[in-house]
N, C-alpha and C positions, 0 to 999 in steps of 0.2 A: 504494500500500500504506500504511496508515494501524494504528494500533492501535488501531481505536477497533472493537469487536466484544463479541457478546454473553459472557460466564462462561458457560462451561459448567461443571455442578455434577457430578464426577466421580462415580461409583456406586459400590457396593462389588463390584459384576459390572464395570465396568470396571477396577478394583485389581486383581481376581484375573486377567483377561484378561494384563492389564499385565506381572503376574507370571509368567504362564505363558509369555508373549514373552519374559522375558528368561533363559530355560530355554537356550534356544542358542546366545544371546550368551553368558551366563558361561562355556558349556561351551566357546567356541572361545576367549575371553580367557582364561582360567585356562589354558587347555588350550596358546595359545599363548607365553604367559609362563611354563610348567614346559619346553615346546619349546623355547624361545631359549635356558632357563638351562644346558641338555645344551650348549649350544655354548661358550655364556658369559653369567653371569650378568648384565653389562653390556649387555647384547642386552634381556633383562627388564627392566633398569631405564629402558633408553630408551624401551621400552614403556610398560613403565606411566609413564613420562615424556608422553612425546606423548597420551596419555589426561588425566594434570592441565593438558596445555596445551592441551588441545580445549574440557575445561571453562572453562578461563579466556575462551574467544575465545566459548563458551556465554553465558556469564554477562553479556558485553556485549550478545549477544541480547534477555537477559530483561528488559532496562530496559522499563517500560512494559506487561511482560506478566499480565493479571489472574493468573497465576499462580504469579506471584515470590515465592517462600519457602512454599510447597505443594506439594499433592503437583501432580507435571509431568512428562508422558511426553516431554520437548524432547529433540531429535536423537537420534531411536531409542532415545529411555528408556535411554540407558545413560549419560549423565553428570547430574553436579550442578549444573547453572550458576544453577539457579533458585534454589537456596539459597546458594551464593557471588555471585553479585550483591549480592544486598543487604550481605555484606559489602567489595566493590571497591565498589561504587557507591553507595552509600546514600542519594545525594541528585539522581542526575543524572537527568535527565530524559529521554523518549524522543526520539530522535536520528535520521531514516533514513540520514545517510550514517553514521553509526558504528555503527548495526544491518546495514546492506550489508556493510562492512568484515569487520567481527567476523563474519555469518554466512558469508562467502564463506572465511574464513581457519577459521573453525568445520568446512566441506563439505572442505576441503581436509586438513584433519586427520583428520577422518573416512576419506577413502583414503587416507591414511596409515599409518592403524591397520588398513586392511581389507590394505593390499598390502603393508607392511612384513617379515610374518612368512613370507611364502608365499614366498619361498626358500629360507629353513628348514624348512619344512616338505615341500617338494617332497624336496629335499636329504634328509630322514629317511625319506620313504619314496612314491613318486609316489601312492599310493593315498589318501593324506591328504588332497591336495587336493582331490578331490571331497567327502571329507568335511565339509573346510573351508566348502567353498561351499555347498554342501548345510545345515548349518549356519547361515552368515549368510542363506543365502538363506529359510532356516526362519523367522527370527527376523524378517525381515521382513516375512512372508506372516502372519505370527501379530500384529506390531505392527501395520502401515501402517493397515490395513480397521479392527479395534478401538479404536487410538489417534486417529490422523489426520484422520479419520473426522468423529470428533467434538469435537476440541480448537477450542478458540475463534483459536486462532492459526492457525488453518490458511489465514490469505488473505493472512498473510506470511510463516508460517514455509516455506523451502525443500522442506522434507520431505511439511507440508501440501500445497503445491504441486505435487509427484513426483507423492502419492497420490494426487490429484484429476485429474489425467494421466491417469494407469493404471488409474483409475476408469471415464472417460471413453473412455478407447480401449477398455477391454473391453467396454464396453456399445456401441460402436459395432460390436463384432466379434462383437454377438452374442450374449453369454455373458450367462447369467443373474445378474445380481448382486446381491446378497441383502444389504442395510446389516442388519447385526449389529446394531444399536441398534432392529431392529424385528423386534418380539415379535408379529405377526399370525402367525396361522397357516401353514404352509410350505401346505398344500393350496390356497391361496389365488394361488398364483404361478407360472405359466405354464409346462408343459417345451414 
């Protein structure tokens, strides 16, 4: 894995896409930061705690990345590491064991934040939970193909990785897969 990869030149249909992805994410993050604070508002603050410490472990990711301090859909478009980078790190250079570190401690955060809350949530009402998940699982089915897809990062970022998996297993199983960044005709594509 190396950083050396083309820029991809983001489109203003990829921004709104972007946007439209992160519809489910704020709704379960806001949704589950008003949830914890009926318990205890200390519950929210550890929240949105572990959210500024994912960023941070983000932000050692982006050393190196053509899209540091831009716009950057990195680890499920919901933090900022690409723009705090440049403020922790301003001069350091890409690193792959402290890119490994930081994104492995980065993934780990991330369920963190996905399984932290769903005890209180169960707890307030079991029906929630499938909303829950329903929800993130939205948020990913609407980022992964739209962002992942086509980010230049995607042949070290983790995520890039996941989606070219999942890419890859569903066109083995079959499933017609239609890359969103191609505007050919649908009658053109096989049922």
């Amino acid at each position: 894995m190396t950083m050396e990869s083309r820029d991809y030149q983001w489109t203003p249909r990829d921004k709104w896409l972007y946007t439209l992805s992160m519809v489910p994410f704020l709704v379960v993050f806001v949704g589950a930061i008003i949830l914890l604070g009926r318990y205890s508002p200390w519950l929210s603050i550890l929240l949105v705690f572990f959210y500024l410490l994912t960023n941070v472990f983000q932000a050692g990711c982006c050393i190196g990345c053509p899209y540091r301090g831009k716009y950057c859909p990195a680890l499920f478009g919901v933090y900022l590491g690409n723009f705090l980078s440049g403020i922790l790190y301003p001069n350091r250079e890409f690193d792959q064991n402290f890119f490994d570190k930081n994104a492995a401690a980065g993934e780990i955060m991330v369920l963190v934040i996905v399984f932290f809350p769903v005890y209180w949530v169960v707890k307030t009402s079991w029906w929630l939970l499938p909303v829950y998940t329903l929800l993130i699982a939205a948020h990913l089915v609407l980022f992964m193909p739209t962002q992942c897809e086509k980010c230049s990062y995607k042949e070290t970022c983790p995520g890039g990785i996941a989606w070219r998996s999942c890419a890859i297993w569903l066109q083995e199983r079959g499933e017609k897969y239609i890359p969103l960044e191609d505007d050919t005709k649908v009658d053109q594509i096989e049922y």
